[in-house]
FIDRENBA-685522 format. One record per residue (C-alpha): residue number from 1; residue in three letters; x, y, z. Coordinates in steps of 0.2 Angstrom, whole numbers. Last residue first. Layout:
N
(NUM,'Ala',(X,Y,Z))
...
# end
This chain:
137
(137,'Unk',(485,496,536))
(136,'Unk',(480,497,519))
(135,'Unk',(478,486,507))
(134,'Unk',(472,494,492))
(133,'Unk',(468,513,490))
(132,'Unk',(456,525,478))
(131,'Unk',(454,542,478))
(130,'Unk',(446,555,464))
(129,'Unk',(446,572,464))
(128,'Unk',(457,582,470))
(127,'Unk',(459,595,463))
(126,'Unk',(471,606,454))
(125,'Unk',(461,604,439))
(124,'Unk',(459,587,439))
(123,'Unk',(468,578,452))
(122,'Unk',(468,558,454))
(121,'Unk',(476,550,467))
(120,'Unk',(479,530,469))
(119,'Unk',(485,522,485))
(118,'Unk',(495,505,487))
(117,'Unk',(495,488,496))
(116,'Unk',(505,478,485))
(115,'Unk',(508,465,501))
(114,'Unk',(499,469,514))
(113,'Unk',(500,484,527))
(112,'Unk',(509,499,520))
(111,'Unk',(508,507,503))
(110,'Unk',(516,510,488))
(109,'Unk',(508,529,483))
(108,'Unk',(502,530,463))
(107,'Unk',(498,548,455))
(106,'Unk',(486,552,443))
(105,'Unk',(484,568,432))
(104,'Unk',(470,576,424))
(103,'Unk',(466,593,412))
(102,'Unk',(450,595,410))
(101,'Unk',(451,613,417))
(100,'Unk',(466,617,406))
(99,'Unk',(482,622,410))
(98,'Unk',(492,608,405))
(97,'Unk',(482,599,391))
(96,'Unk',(472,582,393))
(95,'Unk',(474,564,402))
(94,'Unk',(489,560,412))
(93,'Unk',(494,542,421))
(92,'Unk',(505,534,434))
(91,'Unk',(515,550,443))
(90,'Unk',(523,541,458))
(89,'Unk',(520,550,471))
(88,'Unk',(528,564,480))
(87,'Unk',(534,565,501))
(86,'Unk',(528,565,518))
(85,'Unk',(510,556,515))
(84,'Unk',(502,575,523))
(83,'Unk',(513,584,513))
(82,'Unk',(512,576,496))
(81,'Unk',(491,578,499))
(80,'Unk',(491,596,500))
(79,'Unk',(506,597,488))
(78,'Unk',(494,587,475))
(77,'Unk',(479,598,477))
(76,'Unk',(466,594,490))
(75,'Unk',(447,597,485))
(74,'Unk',(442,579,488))
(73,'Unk',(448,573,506))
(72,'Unk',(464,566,512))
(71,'Unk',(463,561,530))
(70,'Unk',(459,544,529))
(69,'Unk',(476,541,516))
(68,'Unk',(486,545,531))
(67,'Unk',(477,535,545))
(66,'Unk',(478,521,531))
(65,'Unk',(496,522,528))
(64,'Unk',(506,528,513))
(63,'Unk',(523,527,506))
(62,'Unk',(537,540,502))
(61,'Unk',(548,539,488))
(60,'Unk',(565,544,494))
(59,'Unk',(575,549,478))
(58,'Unk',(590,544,467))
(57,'Unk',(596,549,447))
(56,'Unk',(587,567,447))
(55,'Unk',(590,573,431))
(54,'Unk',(590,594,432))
(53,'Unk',(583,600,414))
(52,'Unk',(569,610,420))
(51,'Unk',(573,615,439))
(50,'Unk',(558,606,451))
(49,'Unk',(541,613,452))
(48,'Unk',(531,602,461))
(47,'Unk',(526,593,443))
(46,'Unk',(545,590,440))
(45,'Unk',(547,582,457))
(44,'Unk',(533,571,453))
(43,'Unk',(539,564,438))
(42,'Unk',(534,566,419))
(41,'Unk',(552,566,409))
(40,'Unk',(569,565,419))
(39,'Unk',(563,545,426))
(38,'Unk',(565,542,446))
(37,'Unk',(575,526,453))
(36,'Unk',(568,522,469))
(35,'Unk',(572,520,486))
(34,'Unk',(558,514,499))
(33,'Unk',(552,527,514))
(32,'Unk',(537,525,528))
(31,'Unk',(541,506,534))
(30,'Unk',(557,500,545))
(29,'Unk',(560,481,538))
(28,'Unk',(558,469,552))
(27,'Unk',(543,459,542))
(26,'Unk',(552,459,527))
(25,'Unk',(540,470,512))
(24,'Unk',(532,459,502))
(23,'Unk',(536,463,483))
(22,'Unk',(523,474,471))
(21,'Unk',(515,468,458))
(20,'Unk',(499,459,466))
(19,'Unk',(489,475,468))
(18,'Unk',(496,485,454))
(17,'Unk',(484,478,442))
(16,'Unk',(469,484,452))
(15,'Unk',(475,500,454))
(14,'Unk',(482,503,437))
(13,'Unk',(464,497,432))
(12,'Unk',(456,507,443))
(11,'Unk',(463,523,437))
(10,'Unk',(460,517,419))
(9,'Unk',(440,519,425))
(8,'Unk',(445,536,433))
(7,'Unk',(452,544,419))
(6,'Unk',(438,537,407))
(5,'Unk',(425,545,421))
(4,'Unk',(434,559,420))
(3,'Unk',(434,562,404))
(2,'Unk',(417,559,401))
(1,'Unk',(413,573,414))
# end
């Protein structure tokens, strides 16, 4: 449990600090996909089972909305929660061993409403179990 809470309480702080990072979006810009440039070690693709060794140079990062982020509940694992957003996260932070019960992992969505709207996961275990979102719409 001490781990989590020290999980969570970083959590919050990428949250909190990612708030005023990110760019307004234009007012006509289409919203639900941004480009982004991914890394070859720690991303999502990787976590969802993509080929060891295969560098992936472009992807579609998908962003959140509020109706989206309202119907993820505690319990869900990533692909759950990858599939209702429509794509992967951005993996932000990792605590403990793969394969263990304590291990954690977090996972940062851009967001749409105001600017640096975002959403923040945390899985442990599999799991779902912490949530946390900014801005909204």
């Amino acid at each position: 449990m001490k781990h989590l809470l020290t999980f969570t309480a970083a959590l919050m702080i990428v949250v909190i600090s990612g708030c005023g990072a990110a760019p307004a979006k234009e007012a006509n810009t289409p919203a639900k996909e941004t480009s982004s440039t991914t890394k070859e070690a720690s991303t999502p693709a990787k976590e969802a089972g993509a080929p060891a060794g295969e560098k992936k140079t472009e992807s579609k990062q998908a962003t959140i909305t509020k109706e989206e982020f309202d119907k993820i509940e505690n319990g869900q694992t990533y692909e759950e929660v990858s599939k209702i957003i429509g794509g992967p996260g951005e993996l932000v932070a990792e605590a403990g061993t793969k394969g263990e019960k304590s291990h954690t992992v977090g996972y940062m969505y851009k967001g749409e409403g105001s600017p640096g709207a975002n959403a923040n996961f945390a899985f442990q275990d599999g799991k779902l179990v912490t949530k946390a979102q900014f801005g909204l719409k």
